[in-house]
MDTraj code that builds the backbone (N, CA, C; nanometers):
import mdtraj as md
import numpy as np

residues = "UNK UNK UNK UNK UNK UNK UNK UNK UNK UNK UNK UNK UNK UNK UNK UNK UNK UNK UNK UNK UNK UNK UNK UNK UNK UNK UNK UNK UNK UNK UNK UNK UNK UNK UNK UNK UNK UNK UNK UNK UNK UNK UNK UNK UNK UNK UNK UNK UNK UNK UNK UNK UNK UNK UNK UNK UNK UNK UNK UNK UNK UNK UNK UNK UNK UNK UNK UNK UNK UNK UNK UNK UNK UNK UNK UNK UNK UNK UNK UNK UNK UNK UNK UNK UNK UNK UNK UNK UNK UNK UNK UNK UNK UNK UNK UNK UNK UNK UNK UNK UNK UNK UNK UNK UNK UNK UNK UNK UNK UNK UNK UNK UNK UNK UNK UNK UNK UNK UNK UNK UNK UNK UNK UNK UNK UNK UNK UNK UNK UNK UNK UNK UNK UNK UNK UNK UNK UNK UNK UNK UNK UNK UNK UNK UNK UNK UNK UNK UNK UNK UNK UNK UNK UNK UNK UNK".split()
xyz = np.array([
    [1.6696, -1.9889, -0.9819],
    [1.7875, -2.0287, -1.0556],
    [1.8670, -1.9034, -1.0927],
    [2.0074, -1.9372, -1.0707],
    [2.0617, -1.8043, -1.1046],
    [2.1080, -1.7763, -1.2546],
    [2.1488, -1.6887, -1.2627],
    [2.1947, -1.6440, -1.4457],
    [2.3456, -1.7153, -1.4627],
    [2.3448, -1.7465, -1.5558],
    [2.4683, -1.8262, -1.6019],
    [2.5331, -1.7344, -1.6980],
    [2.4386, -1.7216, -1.7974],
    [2.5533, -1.6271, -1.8797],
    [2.4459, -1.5288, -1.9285],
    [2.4734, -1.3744, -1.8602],
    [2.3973, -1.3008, -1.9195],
    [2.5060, -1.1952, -2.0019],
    [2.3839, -1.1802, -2.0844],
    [2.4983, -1.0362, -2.1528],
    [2.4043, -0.9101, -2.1629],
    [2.4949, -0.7954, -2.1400],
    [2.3900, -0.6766, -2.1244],
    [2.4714, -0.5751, -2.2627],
    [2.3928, -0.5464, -2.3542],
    [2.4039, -0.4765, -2.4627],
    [2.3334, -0.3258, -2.4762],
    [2.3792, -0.2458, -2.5487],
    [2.3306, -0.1342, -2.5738],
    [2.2325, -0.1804, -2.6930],
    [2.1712, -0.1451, -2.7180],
    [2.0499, -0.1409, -2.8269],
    [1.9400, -0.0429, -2.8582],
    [1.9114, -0.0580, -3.0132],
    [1.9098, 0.0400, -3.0692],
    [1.7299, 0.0395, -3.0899],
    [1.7112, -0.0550, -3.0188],
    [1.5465, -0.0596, -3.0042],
    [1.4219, -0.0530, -3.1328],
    [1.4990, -0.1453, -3.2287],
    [1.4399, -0.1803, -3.3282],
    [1.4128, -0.3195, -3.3337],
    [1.3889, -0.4043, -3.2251],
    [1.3480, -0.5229, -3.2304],
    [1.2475, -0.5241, -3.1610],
    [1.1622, -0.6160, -3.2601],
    [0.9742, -0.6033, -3.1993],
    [0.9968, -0.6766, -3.0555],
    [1.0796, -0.7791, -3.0239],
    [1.0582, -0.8203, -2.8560],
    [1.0989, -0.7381, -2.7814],
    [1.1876, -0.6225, -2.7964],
    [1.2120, -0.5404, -2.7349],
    [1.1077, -0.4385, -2.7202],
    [1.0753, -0.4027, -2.8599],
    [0.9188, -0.3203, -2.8362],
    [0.8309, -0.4044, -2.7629],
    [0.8016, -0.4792, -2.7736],
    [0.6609, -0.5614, -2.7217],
    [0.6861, -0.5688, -2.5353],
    [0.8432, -0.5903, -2.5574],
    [0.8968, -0.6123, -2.3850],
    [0.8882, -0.4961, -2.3332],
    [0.9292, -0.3388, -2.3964],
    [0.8300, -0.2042, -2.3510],
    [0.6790, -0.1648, -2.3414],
    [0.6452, -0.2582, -2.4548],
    [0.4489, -0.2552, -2.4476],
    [0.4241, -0.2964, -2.2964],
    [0.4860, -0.3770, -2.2294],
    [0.4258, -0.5039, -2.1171],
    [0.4491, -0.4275, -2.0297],
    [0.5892, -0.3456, -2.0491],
    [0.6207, -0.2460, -1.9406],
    [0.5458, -0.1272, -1.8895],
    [0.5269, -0.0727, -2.0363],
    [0.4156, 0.0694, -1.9888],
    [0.2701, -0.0047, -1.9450],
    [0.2557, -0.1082, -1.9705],
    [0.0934, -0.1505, -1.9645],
    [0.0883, -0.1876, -1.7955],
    [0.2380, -0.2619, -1.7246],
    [0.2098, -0.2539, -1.6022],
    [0.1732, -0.1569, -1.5207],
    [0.2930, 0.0423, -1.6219],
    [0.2943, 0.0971, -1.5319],
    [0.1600, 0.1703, -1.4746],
    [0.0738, 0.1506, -1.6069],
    [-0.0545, 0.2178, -1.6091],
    [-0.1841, 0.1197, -1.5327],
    [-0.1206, -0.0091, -1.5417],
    [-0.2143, -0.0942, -1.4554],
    [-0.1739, -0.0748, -1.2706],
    [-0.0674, -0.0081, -1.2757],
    [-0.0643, -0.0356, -1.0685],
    [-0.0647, 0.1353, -1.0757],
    [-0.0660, 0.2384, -1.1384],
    [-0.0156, 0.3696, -1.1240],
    [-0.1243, 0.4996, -1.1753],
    [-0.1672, 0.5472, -1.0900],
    [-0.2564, 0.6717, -1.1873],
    [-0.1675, 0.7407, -1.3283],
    [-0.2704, 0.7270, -1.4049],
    [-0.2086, 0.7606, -1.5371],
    [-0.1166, 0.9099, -1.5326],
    [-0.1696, 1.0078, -1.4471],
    [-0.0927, 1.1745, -1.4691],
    [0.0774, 1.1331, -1.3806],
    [0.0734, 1.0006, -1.2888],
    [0.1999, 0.9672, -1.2223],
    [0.2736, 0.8755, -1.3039],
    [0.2518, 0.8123, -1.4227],
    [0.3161, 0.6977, -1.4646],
    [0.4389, 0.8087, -1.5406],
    [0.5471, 0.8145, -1.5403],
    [0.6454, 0.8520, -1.5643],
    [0.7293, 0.7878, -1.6987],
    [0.6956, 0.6654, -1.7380],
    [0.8133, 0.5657, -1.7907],
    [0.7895, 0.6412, -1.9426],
    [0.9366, 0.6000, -2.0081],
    [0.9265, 0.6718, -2.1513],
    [0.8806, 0.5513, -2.2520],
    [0.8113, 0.5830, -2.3731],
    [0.7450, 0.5011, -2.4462],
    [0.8642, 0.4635, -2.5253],
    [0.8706, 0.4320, -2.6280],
    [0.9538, 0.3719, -2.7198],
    [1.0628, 0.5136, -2.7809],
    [0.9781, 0.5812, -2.8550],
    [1.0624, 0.6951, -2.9467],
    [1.1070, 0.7917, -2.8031],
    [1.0661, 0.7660, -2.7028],
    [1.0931, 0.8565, -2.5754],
    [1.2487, 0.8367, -2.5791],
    [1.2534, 0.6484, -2.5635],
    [1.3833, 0.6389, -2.5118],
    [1.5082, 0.6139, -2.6700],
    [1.4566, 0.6377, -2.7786],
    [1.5311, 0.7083, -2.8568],
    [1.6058, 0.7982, -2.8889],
    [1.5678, 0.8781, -2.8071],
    [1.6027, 1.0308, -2.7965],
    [1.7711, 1.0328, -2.7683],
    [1.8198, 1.1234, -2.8189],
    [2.0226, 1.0951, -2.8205],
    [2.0579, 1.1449, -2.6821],
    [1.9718, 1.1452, -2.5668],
    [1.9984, 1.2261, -2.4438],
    [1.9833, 1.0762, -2.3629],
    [1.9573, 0.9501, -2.3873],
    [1.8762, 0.8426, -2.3189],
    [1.9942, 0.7232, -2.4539],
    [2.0754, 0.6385, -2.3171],
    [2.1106, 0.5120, -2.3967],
    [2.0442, 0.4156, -2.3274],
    [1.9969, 0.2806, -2.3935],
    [1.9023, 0.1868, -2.3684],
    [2.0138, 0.0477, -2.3933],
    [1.9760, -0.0530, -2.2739],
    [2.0646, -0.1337, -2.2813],
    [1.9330, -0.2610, -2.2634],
    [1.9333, -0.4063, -2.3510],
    [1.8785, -0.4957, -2.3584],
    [1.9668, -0.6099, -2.2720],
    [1.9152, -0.7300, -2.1813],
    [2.0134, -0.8384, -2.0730],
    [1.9430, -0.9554, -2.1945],
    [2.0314, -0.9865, -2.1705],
    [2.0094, -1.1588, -2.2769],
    [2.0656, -1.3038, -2.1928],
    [2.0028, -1.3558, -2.2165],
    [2.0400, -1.4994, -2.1422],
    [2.0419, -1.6339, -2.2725],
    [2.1452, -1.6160, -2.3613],
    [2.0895, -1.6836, -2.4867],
    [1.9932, -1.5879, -2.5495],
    [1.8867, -1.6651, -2.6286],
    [1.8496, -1.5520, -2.7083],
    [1.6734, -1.5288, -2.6061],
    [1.6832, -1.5206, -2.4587],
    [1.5958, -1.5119, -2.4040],
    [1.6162, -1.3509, -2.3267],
    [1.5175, -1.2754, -2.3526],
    [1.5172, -1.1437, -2.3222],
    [1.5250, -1.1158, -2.1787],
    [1.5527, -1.1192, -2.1094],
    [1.5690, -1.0964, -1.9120],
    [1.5231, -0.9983, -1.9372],
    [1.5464, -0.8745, -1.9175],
    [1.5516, -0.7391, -1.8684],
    [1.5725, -0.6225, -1.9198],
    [1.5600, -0.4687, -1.8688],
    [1.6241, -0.3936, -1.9171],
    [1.6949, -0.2220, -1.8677],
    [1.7113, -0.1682, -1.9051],
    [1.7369, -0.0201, -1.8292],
    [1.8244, 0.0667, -1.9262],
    [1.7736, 0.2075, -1.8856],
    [1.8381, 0.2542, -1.9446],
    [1.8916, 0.3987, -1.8877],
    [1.9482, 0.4762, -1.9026],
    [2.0733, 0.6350, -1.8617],
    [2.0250, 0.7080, -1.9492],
    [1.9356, 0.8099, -1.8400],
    [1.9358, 0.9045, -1.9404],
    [2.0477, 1.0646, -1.8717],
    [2.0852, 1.1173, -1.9636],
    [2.1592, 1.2354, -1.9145],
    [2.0409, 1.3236, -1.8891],
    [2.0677, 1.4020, -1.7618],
    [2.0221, 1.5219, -1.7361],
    [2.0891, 1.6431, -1.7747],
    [2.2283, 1.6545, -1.7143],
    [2.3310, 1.7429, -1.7532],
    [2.4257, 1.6649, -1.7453],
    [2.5618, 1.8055, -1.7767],
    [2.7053, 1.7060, -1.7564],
    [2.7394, 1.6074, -1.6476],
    [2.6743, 1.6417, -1.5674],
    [2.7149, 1.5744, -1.4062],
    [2.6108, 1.4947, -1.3427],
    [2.5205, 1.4835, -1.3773],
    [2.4089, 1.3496, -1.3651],
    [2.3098, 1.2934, -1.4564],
    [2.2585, 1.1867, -1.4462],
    [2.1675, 1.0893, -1.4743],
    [2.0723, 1.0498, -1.4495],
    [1.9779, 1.0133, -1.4914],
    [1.9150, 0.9374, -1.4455],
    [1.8510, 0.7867, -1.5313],
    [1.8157, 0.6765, -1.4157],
    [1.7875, 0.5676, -1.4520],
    [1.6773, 0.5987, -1.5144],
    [1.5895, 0.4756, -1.5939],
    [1.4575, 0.4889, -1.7021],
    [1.4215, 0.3201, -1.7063],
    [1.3282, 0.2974, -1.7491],
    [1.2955, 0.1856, -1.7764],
    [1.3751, 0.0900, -1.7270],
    [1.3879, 0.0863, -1.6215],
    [1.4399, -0.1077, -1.5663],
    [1.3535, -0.1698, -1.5481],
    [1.3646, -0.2584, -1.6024],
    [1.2486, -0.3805, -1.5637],
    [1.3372, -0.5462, -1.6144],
    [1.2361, -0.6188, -1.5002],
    [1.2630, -0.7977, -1.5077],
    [1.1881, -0.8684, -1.5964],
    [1.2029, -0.9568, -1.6896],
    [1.0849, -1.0068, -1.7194],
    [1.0264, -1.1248, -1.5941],
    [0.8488, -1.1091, -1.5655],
    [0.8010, -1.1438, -1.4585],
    [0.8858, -1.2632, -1.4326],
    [0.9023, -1.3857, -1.5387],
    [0.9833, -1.5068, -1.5376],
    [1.1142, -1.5044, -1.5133],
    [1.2128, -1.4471, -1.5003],
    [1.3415, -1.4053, -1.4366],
    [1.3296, -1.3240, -1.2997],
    [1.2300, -1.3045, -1.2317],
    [1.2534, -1.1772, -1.1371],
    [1.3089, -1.2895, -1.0317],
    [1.3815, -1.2250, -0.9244],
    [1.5024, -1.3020, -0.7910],
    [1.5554, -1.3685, -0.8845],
    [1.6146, -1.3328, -0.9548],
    [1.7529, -1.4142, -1.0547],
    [1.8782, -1.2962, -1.0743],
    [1.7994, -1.2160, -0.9555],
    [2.0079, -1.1115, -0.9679],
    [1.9580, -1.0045, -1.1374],
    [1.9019, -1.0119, -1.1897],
    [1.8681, -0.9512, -1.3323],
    [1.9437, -0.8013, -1.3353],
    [1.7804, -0.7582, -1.2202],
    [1.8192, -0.5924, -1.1799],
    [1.9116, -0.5713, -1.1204],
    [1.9754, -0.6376, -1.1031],
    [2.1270, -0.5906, -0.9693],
    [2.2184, -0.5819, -1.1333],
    [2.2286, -0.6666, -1.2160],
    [2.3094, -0.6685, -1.3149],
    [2.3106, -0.5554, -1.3993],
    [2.1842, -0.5319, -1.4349],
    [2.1386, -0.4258, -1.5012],
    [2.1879, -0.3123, -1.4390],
    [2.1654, -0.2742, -1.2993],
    [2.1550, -0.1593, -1.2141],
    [2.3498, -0.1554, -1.1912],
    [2.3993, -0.2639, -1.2061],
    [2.5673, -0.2458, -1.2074],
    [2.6041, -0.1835, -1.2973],
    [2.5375, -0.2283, -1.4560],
    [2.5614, -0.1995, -1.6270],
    [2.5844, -0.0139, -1.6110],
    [2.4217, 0.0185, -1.5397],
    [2.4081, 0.1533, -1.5490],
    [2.4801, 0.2571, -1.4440],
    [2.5111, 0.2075, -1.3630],
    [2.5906, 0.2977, -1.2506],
    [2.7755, 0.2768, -1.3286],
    [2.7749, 0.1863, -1.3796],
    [2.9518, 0.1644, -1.4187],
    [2.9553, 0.2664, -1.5585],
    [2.8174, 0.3044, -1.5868],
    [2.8079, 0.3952, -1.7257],
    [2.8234, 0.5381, -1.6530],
    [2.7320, 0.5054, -1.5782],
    [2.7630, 0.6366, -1.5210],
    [2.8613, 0.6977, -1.4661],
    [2.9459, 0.6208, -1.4184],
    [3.0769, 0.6221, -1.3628],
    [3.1766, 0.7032, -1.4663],
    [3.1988, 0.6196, -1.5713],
    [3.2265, 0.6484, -1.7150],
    [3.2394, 0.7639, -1.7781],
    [3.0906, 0.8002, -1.7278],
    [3.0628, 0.9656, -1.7725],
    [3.0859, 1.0756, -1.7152],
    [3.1878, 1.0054, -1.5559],
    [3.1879, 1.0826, -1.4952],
    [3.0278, 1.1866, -1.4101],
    [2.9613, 1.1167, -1.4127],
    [2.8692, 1.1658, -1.3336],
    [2.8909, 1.1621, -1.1836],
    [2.8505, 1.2869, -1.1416],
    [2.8119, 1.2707, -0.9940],
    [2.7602, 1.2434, -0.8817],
    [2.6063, 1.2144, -1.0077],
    [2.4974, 1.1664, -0.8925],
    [2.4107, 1.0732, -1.0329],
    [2.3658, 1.0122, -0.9524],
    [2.2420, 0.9333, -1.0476],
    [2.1207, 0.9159, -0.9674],
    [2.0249, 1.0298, -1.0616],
    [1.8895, 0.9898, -0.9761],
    [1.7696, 0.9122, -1.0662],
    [1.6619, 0.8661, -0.9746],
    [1.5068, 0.8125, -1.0334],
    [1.4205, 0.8156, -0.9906],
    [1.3254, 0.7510, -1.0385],
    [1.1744, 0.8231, -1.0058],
    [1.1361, 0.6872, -0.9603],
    [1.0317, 0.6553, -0.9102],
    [0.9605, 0.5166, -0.9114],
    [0.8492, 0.5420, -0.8371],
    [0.8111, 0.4382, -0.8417],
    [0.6615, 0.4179, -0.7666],
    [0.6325, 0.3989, -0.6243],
    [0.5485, 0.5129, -0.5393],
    [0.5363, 0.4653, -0.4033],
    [0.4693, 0.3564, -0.3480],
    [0.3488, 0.2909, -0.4423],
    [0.2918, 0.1761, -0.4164],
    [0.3646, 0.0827, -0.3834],
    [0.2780, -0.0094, -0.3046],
    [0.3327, -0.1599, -0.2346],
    [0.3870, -0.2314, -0.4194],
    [0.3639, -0.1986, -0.5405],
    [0.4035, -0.2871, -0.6031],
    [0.5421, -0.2824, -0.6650],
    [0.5509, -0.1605, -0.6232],
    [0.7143, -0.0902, -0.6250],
    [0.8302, -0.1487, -0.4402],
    [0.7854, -0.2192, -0.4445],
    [0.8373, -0.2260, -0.3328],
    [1.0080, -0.2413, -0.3096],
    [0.9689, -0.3794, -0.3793],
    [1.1194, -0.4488, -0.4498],
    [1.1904, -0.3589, -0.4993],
    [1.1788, -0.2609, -0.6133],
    [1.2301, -0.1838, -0.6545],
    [1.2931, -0.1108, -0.5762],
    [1.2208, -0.0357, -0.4663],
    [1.2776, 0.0577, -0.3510],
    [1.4080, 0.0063, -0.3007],
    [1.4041, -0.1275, -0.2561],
    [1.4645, -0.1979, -0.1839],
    [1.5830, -0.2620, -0.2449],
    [1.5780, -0.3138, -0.3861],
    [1.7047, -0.2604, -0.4466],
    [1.7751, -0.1384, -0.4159],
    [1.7262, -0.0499, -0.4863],
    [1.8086, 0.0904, -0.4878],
    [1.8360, 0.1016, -0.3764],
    [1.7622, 0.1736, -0.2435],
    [1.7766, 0.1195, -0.1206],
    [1.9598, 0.0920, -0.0671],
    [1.9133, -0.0679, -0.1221],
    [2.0575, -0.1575, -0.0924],
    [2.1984, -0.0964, -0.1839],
    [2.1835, -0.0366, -0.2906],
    [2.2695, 0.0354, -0.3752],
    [2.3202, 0.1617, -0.2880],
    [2.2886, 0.1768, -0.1817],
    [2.3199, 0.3335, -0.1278],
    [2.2181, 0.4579, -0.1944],
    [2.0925, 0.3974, -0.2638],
    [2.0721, 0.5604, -0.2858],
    [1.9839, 0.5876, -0.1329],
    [1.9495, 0.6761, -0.2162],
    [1.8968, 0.7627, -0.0889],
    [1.7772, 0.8432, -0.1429],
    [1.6313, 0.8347, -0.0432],
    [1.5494, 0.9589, -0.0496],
    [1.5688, 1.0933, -0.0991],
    [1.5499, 1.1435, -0.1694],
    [1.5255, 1.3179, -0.1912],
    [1.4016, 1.3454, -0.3121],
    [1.4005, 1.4918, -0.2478],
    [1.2994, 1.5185, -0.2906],
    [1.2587, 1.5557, -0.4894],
    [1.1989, 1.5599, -0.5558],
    [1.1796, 1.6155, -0.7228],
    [1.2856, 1.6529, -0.7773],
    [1.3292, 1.5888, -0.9353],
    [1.4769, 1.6536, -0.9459],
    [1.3442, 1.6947, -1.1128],
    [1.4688, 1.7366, -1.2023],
    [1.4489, 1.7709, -1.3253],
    [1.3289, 1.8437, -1.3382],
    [1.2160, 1.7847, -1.4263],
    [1.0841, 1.8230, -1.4515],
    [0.9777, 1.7848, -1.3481],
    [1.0206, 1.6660, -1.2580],
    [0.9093, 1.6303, -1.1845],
    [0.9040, 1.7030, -1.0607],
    [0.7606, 1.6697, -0.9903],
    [0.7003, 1.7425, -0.9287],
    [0.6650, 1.6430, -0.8248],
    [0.6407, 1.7074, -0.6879],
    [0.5624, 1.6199, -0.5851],
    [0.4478, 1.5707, -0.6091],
    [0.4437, 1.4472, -0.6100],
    [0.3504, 1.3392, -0.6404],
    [0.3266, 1.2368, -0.5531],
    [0.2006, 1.2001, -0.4551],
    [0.1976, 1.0917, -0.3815],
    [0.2199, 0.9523, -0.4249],
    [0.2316, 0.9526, -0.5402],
    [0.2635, 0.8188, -0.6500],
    [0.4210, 0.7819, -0.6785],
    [0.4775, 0.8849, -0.6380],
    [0.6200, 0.8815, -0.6308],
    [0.7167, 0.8729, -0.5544],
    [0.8098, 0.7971, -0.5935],
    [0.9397, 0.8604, -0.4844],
    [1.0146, 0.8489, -0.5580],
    [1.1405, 0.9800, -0.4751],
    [1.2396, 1.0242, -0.5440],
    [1.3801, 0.9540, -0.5084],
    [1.4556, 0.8868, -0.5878],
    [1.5761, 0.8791, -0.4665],
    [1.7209, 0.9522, -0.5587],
    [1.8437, 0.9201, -0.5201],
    [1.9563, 0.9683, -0.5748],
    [2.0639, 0.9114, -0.4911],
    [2.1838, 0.8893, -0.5911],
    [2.2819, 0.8318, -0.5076],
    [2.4017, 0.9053, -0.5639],
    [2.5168, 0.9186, -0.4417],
    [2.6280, 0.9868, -0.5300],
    [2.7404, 0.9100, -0.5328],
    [2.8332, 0.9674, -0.6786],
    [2.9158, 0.8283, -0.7498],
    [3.0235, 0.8803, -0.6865],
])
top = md.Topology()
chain = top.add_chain()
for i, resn in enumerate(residues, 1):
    res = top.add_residue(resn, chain, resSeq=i)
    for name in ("N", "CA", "C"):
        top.add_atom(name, md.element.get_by_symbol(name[0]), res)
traj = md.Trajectory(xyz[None], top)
């Protein structure tokens, strides 16, 4: 079923379903991902004034989420997107992944990169971005070559 009326908000990540909807998140990433590769930021991570966090609502039902974090003046990167399992093929992440590239746009960025998972359970994920035009490359920022990873980047 597709989304009828979603709305995608900035938020300030003081609501326990929002925490709890990050609990579910880090708990997947550590259930499909060796712990030294799981990358995703915890709660006060994505607090930080360098990282805006945006909540998808469908009514008062939580879909999804993602968030921009700045690297420097001229790029980004994505953070925490995720579907809830019960919305996933409902267009969610494409919405989300529009929210954050039109931010980025905004900011005038040049490139927007992310990290994700090389496992088969990352697949979907790939294949979004993928379809967005990004593209393969190799470690940006702090990270490092990791068989648990892949890197991609796309330019705006």
């Amino acid at each position: 079923m597709k989304i009828t009326r979603l709305l995608i908000r900035e938020d300030d990540l003081t609501s326990k379903r929002v925490a709890d909807f990050l609990r579910e998140h880090l708990d997947e990433m550590y259930a499909n991902t060796p712990a030294q590769s799981v990358h995703a930021l915890d709660l006060e991570a994505l607090r930080s004034p360098e990282v805006t966090f945006w909540s998808a609502w469908e009514a008062d039902d939580l879909l999804g989420c993602g968030a921009l974090k700045a690297l420097d003046a001229r790029s980004g990167e994505i953070k925490s997107m995720r579907t809830a399992e019960r919305h996933r093929s409902r267009g969610v992440a494409s919405k989300i992944l529009d929210h954050i590239i039109d931010a980025a746009r905004q900011r005038d960025y040049h490139c927007l990169n992310l990290e994700t998972g090389s496992m088969p359970e990352f697949a979907a994920a790939r294949a979004l971005y993928l379809g967005y035009g990004f593209e393969y490359r190799g470690p940006f920022a702090s990270y490092t070559d990791d068989p648990n990873s892949v890197f991609m980047t796309m330019k705006l």
